[in-house]
Residue frames as a rotation matrix with the C-alpha (Angstrom) as fourth column:
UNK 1
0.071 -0.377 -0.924 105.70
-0.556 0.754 -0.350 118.71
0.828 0.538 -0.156 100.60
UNK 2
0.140 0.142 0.980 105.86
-0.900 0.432 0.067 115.60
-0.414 -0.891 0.188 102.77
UNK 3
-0.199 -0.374 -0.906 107.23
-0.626 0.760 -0.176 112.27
0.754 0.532 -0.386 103.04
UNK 4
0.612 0.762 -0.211 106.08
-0.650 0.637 0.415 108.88
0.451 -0.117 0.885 104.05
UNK 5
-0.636 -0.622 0.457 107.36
-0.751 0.362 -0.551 106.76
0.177 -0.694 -0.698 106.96
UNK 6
0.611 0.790 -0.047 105.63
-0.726 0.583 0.365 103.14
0.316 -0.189 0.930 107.13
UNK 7
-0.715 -0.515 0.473 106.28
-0.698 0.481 -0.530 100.58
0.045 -0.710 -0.703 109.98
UNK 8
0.454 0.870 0.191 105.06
-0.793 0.296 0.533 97.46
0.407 -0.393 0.824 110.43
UNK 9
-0.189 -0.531 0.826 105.93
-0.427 0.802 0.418 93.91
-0.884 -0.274 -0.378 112.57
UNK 10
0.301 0.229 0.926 107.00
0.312 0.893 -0.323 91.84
-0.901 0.387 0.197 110.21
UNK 11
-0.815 -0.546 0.196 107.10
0.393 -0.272 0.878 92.45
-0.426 0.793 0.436 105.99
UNK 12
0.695 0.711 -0.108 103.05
0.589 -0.648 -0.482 94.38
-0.413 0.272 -0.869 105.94
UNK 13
0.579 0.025 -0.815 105.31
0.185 -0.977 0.102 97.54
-0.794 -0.210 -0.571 105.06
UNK 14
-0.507 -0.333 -0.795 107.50
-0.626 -0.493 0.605 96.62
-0.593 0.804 0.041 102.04
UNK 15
-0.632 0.430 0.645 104.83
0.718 0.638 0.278 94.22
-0.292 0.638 -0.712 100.89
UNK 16
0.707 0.543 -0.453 102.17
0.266 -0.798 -0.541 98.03
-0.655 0.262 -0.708 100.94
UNK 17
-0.149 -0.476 -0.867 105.43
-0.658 -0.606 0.446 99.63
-0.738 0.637 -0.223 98.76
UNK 18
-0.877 -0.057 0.478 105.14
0.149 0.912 0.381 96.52
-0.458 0.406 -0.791 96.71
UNK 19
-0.243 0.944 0.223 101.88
0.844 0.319 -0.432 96.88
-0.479 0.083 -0.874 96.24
UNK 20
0.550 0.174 -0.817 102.06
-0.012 -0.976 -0.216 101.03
-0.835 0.129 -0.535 95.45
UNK 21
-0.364 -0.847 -0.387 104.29
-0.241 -0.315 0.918 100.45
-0.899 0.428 -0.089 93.03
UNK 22
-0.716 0.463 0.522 101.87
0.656 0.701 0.278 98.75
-0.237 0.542 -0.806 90.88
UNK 23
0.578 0.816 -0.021 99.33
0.815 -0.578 -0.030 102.10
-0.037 0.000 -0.999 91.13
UNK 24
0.986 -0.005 0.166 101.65
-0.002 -1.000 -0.022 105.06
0.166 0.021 -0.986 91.57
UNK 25
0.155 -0.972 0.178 105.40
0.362 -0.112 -0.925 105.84
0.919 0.208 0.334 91.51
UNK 26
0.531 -0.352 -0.771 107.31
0.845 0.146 0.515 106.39
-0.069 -0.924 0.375 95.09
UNK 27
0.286 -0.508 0.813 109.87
0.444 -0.681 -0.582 108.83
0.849 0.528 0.031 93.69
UNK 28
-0.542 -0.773 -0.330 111.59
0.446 0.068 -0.893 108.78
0.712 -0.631 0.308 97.23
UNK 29
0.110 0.885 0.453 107.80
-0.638 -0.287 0.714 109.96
0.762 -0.368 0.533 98.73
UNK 30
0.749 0.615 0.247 107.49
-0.629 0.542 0.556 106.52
0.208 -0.572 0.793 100.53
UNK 31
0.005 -0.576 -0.817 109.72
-0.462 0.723 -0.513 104.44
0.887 0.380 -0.263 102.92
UNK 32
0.681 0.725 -0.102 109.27
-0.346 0.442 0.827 101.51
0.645 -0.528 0.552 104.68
UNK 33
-0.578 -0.803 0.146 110.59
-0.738 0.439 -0.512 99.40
0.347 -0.404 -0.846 107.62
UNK 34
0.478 0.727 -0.493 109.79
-0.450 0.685 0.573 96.02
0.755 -0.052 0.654 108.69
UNK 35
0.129 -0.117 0.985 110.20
-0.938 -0.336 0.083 95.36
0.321 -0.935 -0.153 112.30
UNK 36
0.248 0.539 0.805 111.10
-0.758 0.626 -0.185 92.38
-0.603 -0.564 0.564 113.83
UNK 37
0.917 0.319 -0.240 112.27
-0.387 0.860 -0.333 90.94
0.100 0.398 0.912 110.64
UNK 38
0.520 -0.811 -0.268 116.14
0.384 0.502 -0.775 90.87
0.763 0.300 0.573 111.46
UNK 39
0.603 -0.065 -0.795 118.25
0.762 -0.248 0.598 92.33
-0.236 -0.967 -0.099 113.98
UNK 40
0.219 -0.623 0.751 119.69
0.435 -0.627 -0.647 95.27
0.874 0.468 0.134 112.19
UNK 41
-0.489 -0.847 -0.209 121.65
0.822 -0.367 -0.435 97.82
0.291 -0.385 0.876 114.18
UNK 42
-0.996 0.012 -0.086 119.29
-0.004 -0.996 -0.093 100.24
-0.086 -0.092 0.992 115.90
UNK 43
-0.691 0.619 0.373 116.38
0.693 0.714 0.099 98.71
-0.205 0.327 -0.922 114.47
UNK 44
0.301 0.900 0.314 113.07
0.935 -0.343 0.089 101.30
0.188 0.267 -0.945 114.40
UNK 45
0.780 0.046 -0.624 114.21
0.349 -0.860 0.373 103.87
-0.520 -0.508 -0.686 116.59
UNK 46
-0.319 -0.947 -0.045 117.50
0.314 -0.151 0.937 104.14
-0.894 0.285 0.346 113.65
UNK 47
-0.502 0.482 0.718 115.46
0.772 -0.124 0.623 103.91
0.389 0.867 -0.310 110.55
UNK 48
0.765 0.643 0.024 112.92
0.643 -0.766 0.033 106.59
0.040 -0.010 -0.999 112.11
UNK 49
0.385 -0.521 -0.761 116.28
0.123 -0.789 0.602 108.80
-0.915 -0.325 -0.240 113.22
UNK 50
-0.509 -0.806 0.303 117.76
0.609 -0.088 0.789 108.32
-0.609 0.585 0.535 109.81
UNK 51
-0.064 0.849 0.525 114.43
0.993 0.003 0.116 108.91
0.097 0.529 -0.843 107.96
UNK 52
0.822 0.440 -0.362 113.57
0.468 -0.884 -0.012 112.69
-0.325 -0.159 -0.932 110.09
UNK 53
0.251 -0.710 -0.658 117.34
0.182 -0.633 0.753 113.46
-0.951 -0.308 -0.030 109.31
UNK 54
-0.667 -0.057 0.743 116.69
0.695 0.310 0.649 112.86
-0.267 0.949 -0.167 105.65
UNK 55
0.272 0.898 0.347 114.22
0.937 -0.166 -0.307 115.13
-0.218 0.408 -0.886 105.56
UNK 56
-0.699 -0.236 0.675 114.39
0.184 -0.972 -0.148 119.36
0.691 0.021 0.723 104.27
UNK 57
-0.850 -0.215 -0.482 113.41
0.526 -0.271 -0.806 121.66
0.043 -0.938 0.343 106.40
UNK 58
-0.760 0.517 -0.393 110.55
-0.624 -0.749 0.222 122.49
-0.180 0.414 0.892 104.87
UNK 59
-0.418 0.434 -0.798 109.03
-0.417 0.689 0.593 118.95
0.807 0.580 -0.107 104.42
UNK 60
0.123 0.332 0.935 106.53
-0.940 0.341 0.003 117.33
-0.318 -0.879 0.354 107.17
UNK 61
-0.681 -0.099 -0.726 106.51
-0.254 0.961 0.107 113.68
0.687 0.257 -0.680 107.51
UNK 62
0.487 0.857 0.168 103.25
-0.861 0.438 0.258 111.37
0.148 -0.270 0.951 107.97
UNK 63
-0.647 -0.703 0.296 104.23
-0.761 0.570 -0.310 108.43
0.049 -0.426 -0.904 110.13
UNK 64
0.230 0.871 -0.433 102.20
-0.832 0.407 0.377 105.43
0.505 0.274 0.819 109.58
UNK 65
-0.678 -0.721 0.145 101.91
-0.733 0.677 -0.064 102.30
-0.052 -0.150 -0.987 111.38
UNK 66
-0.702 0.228 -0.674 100.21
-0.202 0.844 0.496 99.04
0.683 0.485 -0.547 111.32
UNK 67
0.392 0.608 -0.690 98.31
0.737 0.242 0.631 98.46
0.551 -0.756 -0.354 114.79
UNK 68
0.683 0.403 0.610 96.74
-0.359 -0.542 0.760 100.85
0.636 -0.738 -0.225 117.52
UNK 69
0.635 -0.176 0.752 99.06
-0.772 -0.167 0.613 100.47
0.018 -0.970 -0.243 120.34
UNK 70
0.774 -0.632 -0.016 101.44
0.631 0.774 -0.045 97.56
0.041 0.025 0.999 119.15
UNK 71
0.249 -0.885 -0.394 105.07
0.530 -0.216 0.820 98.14
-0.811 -0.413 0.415 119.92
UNK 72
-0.452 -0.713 0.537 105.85
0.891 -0.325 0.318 99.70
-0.052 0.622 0.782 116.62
UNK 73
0.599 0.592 0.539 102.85
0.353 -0.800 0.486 102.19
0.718 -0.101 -0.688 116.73
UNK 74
0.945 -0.002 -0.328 104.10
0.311 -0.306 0.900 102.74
-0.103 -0.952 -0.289 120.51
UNK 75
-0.327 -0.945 -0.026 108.08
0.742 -0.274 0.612 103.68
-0.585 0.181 0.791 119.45
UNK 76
-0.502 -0.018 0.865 106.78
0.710 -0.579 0.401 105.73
0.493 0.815 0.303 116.51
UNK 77
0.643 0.756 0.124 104.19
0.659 -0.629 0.412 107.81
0.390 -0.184 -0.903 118.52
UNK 78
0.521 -0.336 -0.784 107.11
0.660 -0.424 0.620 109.01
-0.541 -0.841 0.001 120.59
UNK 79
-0.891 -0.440 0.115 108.70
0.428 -0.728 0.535 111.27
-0.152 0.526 0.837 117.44
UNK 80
0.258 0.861 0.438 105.05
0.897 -0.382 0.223 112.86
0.360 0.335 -0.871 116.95
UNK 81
0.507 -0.264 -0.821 106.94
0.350 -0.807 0.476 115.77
-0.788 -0.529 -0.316 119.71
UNK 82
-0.316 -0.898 0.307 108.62
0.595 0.064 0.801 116.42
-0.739 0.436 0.514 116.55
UNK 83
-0.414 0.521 -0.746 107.78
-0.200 -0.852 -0.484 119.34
-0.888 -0.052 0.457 114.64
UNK 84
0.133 0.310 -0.941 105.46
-0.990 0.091 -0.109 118.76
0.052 0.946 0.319 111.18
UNK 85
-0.824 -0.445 -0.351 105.49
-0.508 0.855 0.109 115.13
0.252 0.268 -0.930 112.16
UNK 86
0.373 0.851 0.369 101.86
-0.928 0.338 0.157 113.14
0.009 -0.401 0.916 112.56
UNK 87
-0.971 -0.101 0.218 101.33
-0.118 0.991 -0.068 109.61
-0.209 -0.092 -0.974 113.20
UNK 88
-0.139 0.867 -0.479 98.41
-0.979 -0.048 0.198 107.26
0.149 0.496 0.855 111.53
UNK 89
-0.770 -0.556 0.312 97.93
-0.520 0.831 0.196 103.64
-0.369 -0.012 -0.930 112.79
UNK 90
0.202 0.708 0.677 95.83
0.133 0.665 -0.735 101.10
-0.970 0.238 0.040 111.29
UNK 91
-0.351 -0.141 -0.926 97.16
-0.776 -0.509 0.372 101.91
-0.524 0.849 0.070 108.01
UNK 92
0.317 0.552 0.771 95.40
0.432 0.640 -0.636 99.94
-0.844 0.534 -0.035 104.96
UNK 93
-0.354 -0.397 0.847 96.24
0.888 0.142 0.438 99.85
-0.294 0.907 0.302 101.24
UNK 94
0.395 0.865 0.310 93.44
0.916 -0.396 -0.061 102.48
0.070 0.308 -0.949 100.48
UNK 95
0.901 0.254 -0.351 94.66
0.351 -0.903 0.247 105.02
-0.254 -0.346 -0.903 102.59
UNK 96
0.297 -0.689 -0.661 97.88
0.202 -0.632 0.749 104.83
-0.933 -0.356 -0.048 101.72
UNK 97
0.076 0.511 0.856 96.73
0.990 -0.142 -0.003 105.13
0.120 0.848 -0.516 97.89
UNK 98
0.686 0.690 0.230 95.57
0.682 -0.720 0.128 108.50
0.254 0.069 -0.965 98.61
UNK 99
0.658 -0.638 -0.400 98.47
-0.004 -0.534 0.845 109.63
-0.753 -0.554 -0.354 100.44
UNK 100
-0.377 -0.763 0.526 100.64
0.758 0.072 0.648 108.61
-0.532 0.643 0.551 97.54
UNK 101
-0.096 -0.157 0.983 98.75
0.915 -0.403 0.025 110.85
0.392 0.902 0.182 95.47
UNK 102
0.958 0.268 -0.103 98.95
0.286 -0.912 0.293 114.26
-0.016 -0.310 -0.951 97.61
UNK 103
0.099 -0.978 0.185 101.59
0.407 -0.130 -0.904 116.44
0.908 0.164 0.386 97.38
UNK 104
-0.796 -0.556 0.240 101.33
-0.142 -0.214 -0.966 117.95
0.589 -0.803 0.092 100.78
UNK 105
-0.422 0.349 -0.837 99.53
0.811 0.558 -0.176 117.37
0.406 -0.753 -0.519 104.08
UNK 106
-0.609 0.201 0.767 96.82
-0.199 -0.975 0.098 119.41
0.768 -0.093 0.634 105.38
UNK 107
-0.352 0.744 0.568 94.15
-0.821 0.046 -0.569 120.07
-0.450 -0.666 0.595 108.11
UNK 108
0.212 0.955 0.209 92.23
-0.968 0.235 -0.091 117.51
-0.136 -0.183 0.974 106.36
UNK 109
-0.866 -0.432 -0.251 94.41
-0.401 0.901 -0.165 114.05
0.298 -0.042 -0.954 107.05
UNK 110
-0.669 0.419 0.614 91.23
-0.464 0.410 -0.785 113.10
-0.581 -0.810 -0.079 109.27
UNK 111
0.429 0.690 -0.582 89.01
-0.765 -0.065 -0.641 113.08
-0.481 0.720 0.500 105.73
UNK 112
0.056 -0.561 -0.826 91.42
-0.935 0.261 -0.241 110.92
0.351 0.785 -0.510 104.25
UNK 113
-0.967 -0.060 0.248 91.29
-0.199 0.784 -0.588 108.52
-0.159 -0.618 -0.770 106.86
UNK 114
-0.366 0.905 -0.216 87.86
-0.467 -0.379 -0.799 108.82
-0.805 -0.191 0.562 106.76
UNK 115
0.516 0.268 -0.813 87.63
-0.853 0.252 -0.458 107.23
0.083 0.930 0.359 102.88
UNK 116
-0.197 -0.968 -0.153 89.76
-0.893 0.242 -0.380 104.97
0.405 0.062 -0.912 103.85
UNK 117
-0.876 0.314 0.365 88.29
-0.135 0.568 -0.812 103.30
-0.463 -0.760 -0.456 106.44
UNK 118
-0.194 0.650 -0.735 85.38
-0.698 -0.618 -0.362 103.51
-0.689 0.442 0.574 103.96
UNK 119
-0.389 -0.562 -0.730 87.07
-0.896 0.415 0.158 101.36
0.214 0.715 -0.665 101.57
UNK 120
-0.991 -0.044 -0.124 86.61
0.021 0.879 -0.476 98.45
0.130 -0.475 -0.871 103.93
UNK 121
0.039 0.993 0.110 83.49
-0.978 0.060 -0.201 96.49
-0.206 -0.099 0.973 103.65
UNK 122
-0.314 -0.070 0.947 82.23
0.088 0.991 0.103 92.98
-0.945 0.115 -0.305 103.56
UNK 123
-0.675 0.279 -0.683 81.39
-0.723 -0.065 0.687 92.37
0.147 0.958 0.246 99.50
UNK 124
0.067 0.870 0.489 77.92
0.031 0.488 -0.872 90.07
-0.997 0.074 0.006 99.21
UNK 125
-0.873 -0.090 -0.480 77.64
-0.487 0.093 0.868 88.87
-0.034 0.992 -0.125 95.72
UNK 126
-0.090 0.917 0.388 74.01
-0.621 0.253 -0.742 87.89
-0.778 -0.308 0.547 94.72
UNK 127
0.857 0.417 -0.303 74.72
-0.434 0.269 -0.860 86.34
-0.277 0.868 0.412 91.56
UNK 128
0.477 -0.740 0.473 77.42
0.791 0.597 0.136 84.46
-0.383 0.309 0.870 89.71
UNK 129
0.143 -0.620 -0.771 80.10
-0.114 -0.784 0.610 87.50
-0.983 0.000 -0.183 88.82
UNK 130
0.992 0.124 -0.037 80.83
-0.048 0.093 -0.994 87.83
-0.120 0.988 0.099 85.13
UNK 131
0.482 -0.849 0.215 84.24
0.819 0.350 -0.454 86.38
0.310 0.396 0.864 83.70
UNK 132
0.490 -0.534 -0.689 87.04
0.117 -0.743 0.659 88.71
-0.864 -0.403 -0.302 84.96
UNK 133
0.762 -0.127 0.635 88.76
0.647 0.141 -0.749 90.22
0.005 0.982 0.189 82.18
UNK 134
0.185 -0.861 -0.473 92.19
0.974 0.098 0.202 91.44
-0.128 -0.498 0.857 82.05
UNK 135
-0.542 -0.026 0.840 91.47
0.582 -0.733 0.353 94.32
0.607 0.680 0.412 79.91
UNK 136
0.785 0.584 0.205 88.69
0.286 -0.635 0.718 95.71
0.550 -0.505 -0.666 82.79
UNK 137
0.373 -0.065 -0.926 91.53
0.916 -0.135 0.378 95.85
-0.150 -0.989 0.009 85.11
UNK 138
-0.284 -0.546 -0.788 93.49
0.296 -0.831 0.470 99.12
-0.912 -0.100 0.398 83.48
């Protein structure tokens, strides 16, 4: 089992729960913090201490941030010394899709990333698209 830690500057991180919540059910899997947007008490480095102390002792936790080397990536890398704890930056709707639906974290996080980063492409449309229809979307 494993739970989900997502940082970003700004509101990128409960607009992504937003966005999961539409595709797949949190159920206390996924939680976010947005940096930067007030001056809470403690700010990242509290929410990440509350978060690992929230966890059983048996659960790993998949740290996720927004940008390679931005200050929140850089605060969060420093709890990776923490046992069963990874870090992922560049996070993207896709990937964390996928992560919602596993139930635990294995050797192969790097595959997941891997589809992920997949995901992302430029679309080229040769033709006029056919009518969107609400009914195609679900």
């Amino acid at each position: 089992m494993f739970r989900i830690f997502l940082a970003s500057h700004a509101h990128l991180a409960s607009g992504m729960k937003s966005s999961i919540a539409l595709f797949a059910h949190a159920d206390g899997k996924l939680t976010t913090y947005d940096a930067y947007v007030d001056d809470a008490e403690g700010g990242l480095r509290a929410a990440l201490d509350e978060f690992l102390d929230s966890l059983e002792e048996d659960e790993d936790a998949l740290l996720l941030s927004d940008l390679f080397g931005g200050s929140v990536n850089n605060t969060m890398a420093a709890y990776t010394l923490r046992p069963h704890t990874r870090l992922v930056a560049g996070v993207n709707l896709a990937l964390l899709l996928e992560l919602m639906a596993l139930d635990a974290l294995d050797d192969d996080l790097s595959n997941v990333i891997d589809r992920a980063r997949e995901s992302m492409r430029e679309v080229v449309v040769d033709s006029a698209p056919a009518p969107f229809n609400d009914e195609d979307f679900f």
